[in-house]
N, C-alpha and C positions, 0 to 999 in steps of 0.2 A: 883742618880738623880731622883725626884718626875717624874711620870707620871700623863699630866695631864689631861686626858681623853677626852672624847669625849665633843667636844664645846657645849656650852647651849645649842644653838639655834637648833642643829643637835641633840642632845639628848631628848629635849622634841619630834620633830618631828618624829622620830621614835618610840620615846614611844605611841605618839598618833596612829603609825600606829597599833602597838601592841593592841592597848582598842579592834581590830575587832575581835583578839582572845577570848578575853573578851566576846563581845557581838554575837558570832558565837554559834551557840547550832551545837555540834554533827548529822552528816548528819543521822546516820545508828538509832539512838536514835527516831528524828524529826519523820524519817521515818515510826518507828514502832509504833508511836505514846504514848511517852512515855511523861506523864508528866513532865513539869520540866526539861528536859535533861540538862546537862550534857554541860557547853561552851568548847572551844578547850584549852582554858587557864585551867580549871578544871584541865583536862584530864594530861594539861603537869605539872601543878603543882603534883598531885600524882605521876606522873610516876619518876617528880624531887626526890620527898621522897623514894620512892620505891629503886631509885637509891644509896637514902643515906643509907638504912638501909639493902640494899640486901647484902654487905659485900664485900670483894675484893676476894672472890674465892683462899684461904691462899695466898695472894700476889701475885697471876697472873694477876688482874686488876687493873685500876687506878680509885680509887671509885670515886675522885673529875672530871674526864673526862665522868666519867660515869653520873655524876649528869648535866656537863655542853650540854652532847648529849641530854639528856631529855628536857633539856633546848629549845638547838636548833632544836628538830627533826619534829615540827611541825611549825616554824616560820616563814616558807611562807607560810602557811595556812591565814593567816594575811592579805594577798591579793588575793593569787589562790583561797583559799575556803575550806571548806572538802568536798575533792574530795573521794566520798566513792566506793567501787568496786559494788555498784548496778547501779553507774551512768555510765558504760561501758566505762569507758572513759581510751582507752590504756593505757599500763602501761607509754612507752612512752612517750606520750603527758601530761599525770600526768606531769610526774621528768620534762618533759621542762616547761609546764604552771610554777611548781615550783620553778625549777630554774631562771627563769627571774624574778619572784618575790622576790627570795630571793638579787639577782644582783640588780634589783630596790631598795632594802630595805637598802645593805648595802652601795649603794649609798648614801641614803640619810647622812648616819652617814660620810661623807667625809672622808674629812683629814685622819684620827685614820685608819691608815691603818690595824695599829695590830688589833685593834677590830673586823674590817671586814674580814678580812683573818681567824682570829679565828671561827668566826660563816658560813662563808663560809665553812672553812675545815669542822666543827665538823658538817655541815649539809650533803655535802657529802662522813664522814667517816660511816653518819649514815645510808643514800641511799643506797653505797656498802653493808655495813652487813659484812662486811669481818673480823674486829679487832675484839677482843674480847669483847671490851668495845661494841662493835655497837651488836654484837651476844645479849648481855645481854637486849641492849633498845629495841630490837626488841621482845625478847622475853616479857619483860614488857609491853611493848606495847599491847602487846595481853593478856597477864596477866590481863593488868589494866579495857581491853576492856571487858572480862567474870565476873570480879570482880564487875565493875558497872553497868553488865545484873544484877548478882545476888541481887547487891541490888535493882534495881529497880524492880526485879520480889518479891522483899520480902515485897516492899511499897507499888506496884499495882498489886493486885490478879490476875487484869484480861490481863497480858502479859506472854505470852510466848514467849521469846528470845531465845531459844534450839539453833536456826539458828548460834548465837555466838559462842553458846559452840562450837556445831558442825564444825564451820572455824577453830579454832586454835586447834584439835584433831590431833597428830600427826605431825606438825607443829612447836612445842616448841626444842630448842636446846640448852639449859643449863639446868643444874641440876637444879638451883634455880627456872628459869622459869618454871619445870615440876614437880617441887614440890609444888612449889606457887599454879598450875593452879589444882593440883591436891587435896589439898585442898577447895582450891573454891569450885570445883566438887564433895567433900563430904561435904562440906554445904549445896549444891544445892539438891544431894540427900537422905540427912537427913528432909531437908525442902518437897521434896516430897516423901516422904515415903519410898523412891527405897531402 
């Protein structure tokens, strides 16, 4: 039996909510005054690729769930915001602002219950961190976040973002993510002499 997705009218309306990812610059980016930064949408788009090409860890993961949490992992940003950890705002109060955002959002997509159950789950398989798949996005996640200091310290001389590196030190919990990030970090220290 064809499945036949989510109604017109409820699919554009939700995509429109989506354009906010779109048009949202990166809190931590804004802040340090980075030219150009970086929108939320960017950020989920690499971390989606990152996802396709980090590999399944010899058949322990599910590379297609892993590309669809990168998907999901910021898409109540759409309404809550990026909420960055310099805005003090409890962990807490974060996940609920988030959550009723994400509960509002897959309202809008009605009916298609599957859909909304789907992005529901895969946003909070990604919250917990617990699966292996969620282990990986969380690591890319910060992978993706040193990756695009390095190249904005490589386009504007005059930023120093160390403060990035310096958050995800010690913090990574897969091979891939501790490899990836450890890369980055001999770019960054080949570009400063270290």
């Amino acid at each position: 039996m064809k499945k036949p997705g989510v109604e017109p009218k409820r699919a554009i309306d939700f995509l429109r909510i989506l354009q906010n990812l779109k048009a949202t610059k990166r809190t931590g980016w804004v802040r340090k005054g980075v030219r150009g930064p970086e929108s939320i949408a960017d950020h989920m788009y690499r971390m989606s690729v990152m996802a396709m090409i980090a590999g399944d860890d010899g058949g322990k993961l599910d590379r297609n769930k892993c590309i669809k949490l990168a998907i999901a992992h910021d898409i109540a940003e759409a309404i809550a915001g990026d909420i960055a950890p310099s805005d003090n705002v409890p962990k807490e109060e974060k996940h609920r602002l988030e959550r009723e955002a994400l509960e509002s959002m897959t309202e809008v997509l009605g009916g298609d219950r599957e859909v909304s159950e789907e992005l529901s789950e895969l946003w909070h398989e990604y919250e917990a961190g617990e699966t292996e798949e969620a282990k990986l996005l969380k690591d890319l996640d910060k992978v993706e976040m040193i990756l695009q200091a390095l190249e904005y310290e490589d386009q504007q001389a005059d930023l120093d973002l160390a403060e990035f590196f310096d958050s995800v030190e010690g913090k990574l919990k897969t091979e891939t993510g501790r490899k990836w990030a450890e890369e980055i970090a001999r770019r960054r220290r080949e570009r400063l002499g270290k």
